[in-house]
PDB file of N, CA, C and O in Angstrom:
ATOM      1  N   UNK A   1      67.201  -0.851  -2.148  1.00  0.00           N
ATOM      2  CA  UNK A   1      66.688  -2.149  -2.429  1.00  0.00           C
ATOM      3  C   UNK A   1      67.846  -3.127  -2.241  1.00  0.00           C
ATOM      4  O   UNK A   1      69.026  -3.019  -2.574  1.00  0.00           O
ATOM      5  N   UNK A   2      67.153  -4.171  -1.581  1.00  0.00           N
ATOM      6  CA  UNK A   2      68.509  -5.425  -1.729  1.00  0.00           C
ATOM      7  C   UNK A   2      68.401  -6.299  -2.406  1.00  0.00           C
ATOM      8  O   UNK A   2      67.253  -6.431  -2.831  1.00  0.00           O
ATOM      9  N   UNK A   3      68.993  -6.907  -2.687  1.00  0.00           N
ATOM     10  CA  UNK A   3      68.678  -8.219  -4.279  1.00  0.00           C
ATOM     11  C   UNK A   3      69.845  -9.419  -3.649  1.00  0.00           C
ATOM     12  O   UNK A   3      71.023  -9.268  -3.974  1.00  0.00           O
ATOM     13  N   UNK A   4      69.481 -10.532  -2.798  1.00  0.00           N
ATOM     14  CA  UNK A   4      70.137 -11.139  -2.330  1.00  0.00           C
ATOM     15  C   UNK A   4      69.809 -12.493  -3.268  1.00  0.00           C
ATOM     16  O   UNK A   4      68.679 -12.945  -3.453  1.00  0.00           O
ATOM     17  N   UNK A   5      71.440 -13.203  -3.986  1.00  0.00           N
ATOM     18  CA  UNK A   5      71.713 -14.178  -4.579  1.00  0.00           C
ATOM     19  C   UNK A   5      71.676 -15.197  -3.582  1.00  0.00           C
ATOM     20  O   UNK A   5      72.601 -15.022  -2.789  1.00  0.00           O
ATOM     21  N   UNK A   6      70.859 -16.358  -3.258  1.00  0.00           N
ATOM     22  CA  UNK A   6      70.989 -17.471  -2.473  1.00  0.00           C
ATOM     23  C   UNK A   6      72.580 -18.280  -2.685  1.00  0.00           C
ATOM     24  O   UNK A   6      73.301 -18.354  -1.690  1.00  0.00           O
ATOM     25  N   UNK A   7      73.038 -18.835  -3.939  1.00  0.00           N
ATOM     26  CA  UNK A   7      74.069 -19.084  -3.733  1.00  0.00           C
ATOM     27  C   UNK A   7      75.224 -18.236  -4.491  1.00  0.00           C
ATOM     28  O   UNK A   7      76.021 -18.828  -5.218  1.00  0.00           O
ATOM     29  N   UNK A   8      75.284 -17.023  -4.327  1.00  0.00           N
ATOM     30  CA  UNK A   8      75.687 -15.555  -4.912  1.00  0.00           C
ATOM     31  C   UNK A   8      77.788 -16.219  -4.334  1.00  0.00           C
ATOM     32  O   UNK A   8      78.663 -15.382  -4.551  1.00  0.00           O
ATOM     33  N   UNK A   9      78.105 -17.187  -3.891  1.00  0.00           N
ATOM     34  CA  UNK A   9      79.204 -16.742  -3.158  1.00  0.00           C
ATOM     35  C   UNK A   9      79.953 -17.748  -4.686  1.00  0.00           C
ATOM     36  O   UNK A   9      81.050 -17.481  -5.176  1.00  0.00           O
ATOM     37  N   UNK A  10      79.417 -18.403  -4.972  1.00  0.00           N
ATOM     38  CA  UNK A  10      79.531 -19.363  -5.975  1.00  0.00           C
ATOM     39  C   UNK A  10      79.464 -18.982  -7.809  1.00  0.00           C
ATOM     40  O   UNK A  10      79.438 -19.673  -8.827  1.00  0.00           O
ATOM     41  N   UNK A  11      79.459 -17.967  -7.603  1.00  0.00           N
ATOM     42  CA  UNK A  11      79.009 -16.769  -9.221  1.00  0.00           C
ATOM     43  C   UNK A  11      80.069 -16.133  -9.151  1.00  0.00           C
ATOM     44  O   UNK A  11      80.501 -15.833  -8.038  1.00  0.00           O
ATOM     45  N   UNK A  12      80.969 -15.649 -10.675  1.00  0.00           N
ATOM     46  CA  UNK A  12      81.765 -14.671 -10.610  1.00  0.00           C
ATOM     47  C   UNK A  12      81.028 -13.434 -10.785  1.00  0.00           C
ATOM     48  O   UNK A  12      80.069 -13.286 -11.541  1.00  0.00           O
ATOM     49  N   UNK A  13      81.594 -12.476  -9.961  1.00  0.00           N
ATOM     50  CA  UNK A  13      81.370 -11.095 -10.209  1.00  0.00           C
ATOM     51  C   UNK A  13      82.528 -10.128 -10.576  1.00  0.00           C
ATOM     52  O   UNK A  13      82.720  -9.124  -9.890  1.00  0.00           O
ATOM     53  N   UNK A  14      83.401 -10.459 -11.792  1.00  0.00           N
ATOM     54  CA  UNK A  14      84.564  -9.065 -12.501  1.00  0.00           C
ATOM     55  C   UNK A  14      84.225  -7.923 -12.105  1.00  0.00           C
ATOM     56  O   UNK A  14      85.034  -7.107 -11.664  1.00  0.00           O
ATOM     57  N   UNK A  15      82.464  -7.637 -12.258  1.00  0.00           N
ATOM     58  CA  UNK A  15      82.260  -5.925 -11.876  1.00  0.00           C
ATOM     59  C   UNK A  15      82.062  -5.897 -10.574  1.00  0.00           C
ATOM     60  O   UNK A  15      81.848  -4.750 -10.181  1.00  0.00           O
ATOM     61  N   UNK A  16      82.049  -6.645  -9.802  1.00  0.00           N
ATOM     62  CA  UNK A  16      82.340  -6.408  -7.958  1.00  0.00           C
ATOM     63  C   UNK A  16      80.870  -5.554  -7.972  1.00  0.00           C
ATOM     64  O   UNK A  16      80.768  -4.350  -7.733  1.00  0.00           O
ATOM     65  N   UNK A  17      79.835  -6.412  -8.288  1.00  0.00           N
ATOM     66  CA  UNK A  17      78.601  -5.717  -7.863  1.00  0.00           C
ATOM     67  C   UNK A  17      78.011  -5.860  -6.553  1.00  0.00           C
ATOM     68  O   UNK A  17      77.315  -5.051  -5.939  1.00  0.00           O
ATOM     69  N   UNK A  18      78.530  -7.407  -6.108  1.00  0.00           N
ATOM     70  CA  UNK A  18      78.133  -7.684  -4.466  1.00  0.00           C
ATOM     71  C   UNK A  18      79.190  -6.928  -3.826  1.00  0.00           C
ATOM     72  O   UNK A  18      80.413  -6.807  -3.890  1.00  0.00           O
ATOM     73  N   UNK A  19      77.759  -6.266  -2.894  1.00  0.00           N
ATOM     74  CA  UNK A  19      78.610  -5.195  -1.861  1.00  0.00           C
ATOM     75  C   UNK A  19      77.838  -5.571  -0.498  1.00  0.00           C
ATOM     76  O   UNK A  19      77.789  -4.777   0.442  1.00  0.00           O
ATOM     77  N   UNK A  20      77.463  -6.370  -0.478  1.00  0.00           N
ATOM     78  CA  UNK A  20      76.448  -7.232   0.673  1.00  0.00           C
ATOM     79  C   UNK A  20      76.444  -8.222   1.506  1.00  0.00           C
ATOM     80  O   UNK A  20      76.175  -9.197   0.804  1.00  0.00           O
ATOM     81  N   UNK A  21      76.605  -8.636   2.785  1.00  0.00           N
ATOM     82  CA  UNK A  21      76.648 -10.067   2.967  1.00  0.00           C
ATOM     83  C   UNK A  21      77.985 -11.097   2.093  1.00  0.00           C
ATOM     84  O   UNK A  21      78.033 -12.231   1.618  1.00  0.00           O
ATOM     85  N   UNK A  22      78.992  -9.870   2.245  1.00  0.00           N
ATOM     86  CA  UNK A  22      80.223 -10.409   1.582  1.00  0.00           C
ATOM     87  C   UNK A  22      81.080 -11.682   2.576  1.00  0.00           C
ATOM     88  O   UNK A  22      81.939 -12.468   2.178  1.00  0.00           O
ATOM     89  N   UNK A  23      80.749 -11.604   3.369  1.00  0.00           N
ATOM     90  CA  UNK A  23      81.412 -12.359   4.617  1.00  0.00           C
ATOM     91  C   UNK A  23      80.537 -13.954   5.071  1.00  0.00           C
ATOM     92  O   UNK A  23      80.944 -14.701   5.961  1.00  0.00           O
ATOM     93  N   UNK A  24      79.572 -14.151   4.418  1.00  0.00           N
ATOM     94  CA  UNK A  24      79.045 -15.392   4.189  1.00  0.00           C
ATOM     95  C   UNK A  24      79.523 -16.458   3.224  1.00  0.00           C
ATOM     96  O   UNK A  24      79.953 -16.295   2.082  1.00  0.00           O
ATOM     97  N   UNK A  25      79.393 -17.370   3.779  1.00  0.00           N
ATOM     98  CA  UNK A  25      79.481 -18.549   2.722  1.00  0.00           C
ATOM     99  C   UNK A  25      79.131 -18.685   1.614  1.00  0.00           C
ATOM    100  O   UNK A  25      79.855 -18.966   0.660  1.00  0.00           O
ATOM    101  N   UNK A  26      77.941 -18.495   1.606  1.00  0.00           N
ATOM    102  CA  UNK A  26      77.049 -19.098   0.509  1.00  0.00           C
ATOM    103  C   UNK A  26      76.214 -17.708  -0.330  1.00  0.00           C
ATOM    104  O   UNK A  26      76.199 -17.569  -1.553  1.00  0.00           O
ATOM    105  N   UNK A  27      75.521 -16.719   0.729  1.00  0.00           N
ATOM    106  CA  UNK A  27      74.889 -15.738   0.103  1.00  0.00           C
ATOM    107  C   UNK A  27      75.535 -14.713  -0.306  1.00  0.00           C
ATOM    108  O   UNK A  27      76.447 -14.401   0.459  1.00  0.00           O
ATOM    109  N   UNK A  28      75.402 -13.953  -1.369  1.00  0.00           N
ATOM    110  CA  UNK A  28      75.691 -12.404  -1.701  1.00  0.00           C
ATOM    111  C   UNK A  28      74.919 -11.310  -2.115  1.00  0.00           C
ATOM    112  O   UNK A  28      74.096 -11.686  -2.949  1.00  0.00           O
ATOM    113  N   UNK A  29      74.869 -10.508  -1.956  1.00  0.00           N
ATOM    114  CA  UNK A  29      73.447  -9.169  -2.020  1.00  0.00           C
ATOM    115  C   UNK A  29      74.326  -8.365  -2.656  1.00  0.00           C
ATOM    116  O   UNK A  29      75.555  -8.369  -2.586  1.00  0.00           O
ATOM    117  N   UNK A  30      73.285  -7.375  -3.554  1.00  0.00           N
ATOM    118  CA  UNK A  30      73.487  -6.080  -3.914  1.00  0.00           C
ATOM    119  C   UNK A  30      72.774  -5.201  -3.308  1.00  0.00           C
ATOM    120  O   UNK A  30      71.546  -5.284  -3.296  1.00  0.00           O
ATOM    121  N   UNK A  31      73.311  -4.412  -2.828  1.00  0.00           N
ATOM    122  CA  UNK A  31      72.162  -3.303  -2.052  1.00  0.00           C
ATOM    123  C   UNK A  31      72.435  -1.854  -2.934  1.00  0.00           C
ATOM    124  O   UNK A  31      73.549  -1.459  -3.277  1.00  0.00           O
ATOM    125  N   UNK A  32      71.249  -1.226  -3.188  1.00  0.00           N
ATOM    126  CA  UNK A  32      71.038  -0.440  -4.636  1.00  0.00           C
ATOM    127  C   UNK A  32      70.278   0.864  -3.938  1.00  0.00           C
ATOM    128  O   UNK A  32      69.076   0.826  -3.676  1.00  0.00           O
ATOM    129  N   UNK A  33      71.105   2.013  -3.670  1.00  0.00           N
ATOM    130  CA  UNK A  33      69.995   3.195  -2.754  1.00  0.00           C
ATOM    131  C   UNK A  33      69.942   3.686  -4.224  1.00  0.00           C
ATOM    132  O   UNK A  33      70.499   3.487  -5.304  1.00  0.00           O
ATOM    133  N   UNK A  34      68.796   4.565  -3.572  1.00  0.00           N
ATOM    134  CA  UNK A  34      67.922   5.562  -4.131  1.00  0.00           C
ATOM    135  C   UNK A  34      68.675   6.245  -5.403  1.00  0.00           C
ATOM    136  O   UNK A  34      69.727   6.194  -4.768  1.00  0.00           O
ATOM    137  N   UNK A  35      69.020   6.759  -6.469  1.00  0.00           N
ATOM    138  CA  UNK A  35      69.850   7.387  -7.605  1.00  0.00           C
ATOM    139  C   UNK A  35      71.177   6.806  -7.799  1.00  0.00           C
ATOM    140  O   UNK A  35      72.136   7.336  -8.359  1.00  0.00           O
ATOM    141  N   UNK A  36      71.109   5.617  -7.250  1.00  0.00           N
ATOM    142  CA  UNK A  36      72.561   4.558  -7.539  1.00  0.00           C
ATOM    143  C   UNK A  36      72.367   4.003  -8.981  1.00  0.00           C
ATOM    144  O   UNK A  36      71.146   3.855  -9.019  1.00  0.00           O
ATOM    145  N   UNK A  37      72.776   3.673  -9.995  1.00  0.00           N
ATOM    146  CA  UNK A  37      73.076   3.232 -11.025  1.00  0.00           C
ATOM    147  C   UNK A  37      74.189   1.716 -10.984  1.00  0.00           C
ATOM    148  O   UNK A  37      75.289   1.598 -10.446  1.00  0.00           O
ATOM    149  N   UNK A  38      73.425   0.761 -11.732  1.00  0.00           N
ATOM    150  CA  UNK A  38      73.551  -0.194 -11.707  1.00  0.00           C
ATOM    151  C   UNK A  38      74.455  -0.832 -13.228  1.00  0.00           C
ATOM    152  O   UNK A  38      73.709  -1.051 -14.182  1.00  0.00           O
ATOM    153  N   UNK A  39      75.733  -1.072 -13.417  1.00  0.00           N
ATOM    154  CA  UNK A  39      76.120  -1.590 -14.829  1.00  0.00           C
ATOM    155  C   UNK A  39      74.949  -2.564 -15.171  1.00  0.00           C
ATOM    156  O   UNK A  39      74.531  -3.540 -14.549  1.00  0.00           O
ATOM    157  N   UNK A  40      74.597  -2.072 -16.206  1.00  0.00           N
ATOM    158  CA  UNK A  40      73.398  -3.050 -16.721  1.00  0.00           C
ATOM    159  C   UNK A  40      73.834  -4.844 -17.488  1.00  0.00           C
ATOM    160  O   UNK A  40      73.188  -5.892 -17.501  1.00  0.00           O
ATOM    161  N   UNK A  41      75.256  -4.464 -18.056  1.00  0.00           N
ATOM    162  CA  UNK A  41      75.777  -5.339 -18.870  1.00  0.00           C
ATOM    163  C   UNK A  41      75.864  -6.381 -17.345  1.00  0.00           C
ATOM    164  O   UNK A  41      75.123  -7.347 -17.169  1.00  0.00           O
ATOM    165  N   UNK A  42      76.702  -6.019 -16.569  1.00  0.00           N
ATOM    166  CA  UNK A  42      77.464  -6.799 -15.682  1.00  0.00           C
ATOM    167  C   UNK A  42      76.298  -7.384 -14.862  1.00  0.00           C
ATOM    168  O   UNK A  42      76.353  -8.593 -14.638  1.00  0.00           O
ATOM    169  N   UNK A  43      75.505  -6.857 -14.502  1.00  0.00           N
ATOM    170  CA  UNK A  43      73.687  -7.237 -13.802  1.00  0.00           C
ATOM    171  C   UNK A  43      73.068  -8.473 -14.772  1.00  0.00           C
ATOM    172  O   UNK A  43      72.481  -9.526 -14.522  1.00  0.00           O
ATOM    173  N   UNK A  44      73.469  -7.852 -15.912  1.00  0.00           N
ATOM    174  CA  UNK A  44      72.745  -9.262 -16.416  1.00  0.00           C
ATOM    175  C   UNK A  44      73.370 -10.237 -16.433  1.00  0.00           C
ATOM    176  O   UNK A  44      72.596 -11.183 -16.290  1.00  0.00           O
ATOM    177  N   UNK A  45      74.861 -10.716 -16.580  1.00  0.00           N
ATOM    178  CA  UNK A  45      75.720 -11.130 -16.647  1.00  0.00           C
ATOM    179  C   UNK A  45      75.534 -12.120 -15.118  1.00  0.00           C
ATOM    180  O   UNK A  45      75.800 -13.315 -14.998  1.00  0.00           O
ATOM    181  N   UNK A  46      75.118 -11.391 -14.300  1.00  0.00           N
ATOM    182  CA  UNK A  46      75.274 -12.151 -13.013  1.00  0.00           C
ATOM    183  C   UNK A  46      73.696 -12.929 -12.873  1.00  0.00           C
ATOM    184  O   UNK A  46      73.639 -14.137 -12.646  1.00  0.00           O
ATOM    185  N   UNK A  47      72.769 -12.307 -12.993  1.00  0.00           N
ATOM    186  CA  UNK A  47      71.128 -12.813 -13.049  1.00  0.00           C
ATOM    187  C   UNK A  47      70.967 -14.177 -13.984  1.00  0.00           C
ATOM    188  O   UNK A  47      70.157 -15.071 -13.740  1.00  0.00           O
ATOM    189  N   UNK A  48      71.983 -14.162 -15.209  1.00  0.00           N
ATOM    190  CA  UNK A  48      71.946 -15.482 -16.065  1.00  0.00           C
ATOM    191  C   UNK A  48      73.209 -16.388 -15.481  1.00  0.00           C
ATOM    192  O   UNK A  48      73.353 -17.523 -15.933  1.00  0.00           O
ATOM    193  N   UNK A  49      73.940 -15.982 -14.676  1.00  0.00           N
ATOM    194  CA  UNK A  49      74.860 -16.920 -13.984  1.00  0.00           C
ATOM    195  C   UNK A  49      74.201 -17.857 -12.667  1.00  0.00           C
ATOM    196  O   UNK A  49      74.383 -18.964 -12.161  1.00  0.00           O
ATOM    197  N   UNK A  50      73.276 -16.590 -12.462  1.00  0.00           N
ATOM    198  CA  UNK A  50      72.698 -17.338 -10.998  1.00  0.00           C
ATOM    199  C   UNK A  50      71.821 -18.325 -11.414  1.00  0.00           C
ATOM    200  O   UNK A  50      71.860 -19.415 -10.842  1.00  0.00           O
ATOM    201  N   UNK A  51      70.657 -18.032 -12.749  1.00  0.00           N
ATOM    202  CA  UNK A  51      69.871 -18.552 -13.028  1.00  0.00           C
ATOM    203  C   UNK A  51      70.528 -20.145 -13.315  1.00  0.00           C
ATOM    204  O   UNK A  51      70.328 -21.019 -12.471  1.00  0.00           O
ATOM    205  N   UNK A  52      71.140 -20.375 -14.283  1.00  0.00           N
ATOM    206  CA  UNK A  52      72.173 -21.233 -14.312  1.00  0.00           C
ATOM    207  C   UNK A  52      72.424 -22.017 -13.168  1.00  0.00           C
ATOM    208  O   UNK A  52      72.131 -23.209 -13.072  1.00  0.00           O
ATOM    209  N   UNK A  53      72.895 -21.426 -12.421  1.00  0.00           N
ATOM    210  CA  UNK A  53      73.279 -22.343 -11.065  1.00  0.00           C
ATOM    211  C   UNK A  53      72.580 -22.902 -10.417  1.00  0.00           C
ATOM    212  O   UNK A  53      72.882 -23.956  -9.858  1.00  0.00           O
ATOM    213  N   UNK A  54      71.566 -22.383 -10.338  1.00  0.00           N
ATOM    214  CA  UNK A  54      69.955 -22.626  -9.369  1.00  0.00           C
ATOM    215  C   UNK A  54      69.520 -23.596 -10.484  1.00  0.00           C
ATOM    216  O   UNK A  54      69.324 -24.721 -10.025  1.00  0.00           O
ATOM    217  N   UNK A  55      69.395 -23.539 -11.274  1.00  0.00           N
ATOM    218  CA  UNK A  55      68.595 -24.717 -12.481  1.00  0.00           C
ATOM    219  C   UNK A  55      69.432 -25.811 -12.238  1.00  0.00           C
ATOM    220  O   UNK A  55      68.930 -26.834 -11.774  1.00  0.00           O
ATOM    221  N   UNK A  56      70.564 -25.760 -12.466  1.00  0.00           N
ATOM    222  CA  UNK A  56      71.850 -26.745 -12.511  1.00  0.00           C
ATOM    223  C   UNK A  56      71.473 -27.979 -11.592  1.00  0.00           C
ATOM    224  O   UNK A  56      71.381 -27.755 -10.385  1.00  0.00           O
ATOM    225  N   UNK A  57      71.229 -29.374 -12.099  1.00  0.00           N
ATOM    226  CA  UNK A  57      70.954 -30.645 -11.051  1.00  0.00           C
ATOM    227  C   UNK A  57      69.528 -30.572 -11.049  1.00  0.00           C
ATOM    228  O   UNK A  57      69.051 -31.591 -10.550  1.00  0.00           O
ATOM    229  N   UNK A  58      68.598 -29.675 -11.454  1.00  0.00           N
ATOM    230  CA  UNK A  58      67.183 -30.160 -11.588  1.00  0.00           C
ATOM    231  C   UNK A  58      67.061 -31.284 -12.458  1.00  0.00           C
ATOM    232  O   UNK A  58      67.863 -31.631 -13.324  1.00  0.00           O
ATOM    233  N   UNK A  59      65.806 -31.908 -12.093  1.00  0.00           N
ATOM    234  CA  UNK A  59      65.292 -32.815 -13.073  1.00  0.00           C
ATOM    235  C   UNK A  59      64.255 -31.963 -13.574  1.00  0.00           C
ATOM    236  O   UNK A  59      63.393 -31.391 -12.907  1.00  0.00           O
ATOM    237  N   UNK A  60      64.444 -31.929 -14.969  1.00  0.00           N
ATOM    238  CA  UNK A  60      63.649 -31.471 -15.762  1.00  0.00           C
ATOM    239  C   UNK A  60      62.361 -32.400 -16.587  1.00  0.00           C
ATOM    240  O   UNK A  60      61.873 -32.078 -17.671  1.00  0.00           O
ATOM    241  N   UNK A  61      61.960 -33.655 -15.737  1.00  0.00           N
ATOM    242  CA  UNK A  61      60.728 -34.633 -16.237  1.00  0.00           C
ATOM    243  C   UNK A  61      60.391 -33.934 -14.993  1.00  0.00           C
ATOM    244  O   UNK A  61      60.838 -33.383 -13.987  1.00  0.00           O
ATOM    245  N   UNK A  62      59.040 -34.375 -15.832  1.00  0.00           N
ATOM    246  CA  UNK A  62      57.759 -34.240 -14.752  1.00  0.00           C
ATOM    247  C   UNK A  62      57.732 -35.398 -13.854  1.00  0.00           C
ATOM    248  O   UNK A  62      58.353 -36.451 -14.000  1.00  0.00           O
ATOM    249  N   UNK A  63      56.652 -34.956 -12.570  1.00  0.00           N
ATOM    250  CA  UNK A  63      56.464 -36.199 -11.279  1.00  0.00           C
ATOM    251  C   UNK A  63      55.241 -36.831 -12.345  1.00  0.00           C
ATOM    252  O   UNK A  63      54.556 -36.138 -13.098  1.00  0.00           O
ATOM    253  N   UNK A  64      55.155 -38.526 -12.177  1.00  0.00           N
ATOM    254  CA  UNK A  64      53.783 -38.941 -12.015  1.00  0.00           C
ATOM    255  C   UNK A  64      52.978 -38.343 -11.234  1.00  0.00           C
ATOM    256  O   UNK A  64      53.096 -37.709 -10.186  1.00  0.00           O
ATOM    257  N   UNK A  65      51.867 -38.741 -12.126  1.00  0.00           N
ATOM    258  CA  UNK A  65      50.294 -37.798 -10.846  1.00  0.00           C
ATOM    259  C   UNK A  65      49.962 -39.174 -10.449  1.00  0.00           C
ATOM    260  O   UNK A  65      49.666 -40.067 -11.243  1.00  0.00           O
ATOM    261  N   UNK A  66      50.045 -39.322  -8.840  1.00  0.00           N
ATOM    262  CA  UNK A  66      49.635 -40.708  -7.813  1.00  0.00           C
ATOM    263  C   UNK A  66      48.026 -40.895  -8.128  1.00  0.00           C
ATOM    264  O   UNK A  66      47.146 -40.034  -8.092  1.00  0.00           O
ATOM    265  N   UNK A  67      47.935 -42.183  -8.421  1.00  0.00           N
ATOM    266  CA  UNK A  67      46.836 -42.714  -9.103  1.00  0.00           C
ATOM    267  C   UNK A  67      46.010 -42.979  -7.356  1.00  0.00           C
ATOM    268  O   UNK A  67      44.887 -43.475  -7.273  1.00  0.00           O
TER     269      UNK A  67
END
């Protein structure tokens, strides 16, 4: 399975989980075969970093509904 971070290049990873698309700018992937084991601590660690980042600069009001 691959699990590609859109702006993954921009997130720390201490546990060096991106092993993917390391040579891009902007994206980073984990690619996860079959009986591979995943640090669970450090996975989450990165999923609430990304989340974070991607939220980061939204506007959080709603649009008017066009009359």
């Amino acid at each position: 399975m691959k699990l590609t971070f859109a702006k993954g290049a921009s997130l720390e990873d201490p546990a060096r989980l991106f092993n993917a698309s390391l040579d891009g700018n902007v994206r980073r992937a984990i690619d996860i075969h079959e009986g591979e084991e995943v640090e669970e601590t450090a996975f989450k660690m990165l999923v609430r970093q990304a989340v974070a980042l991607n939220g980061a600069g939204k506007s959080r009001t709603p649009k008017k509904a066009k009359s």
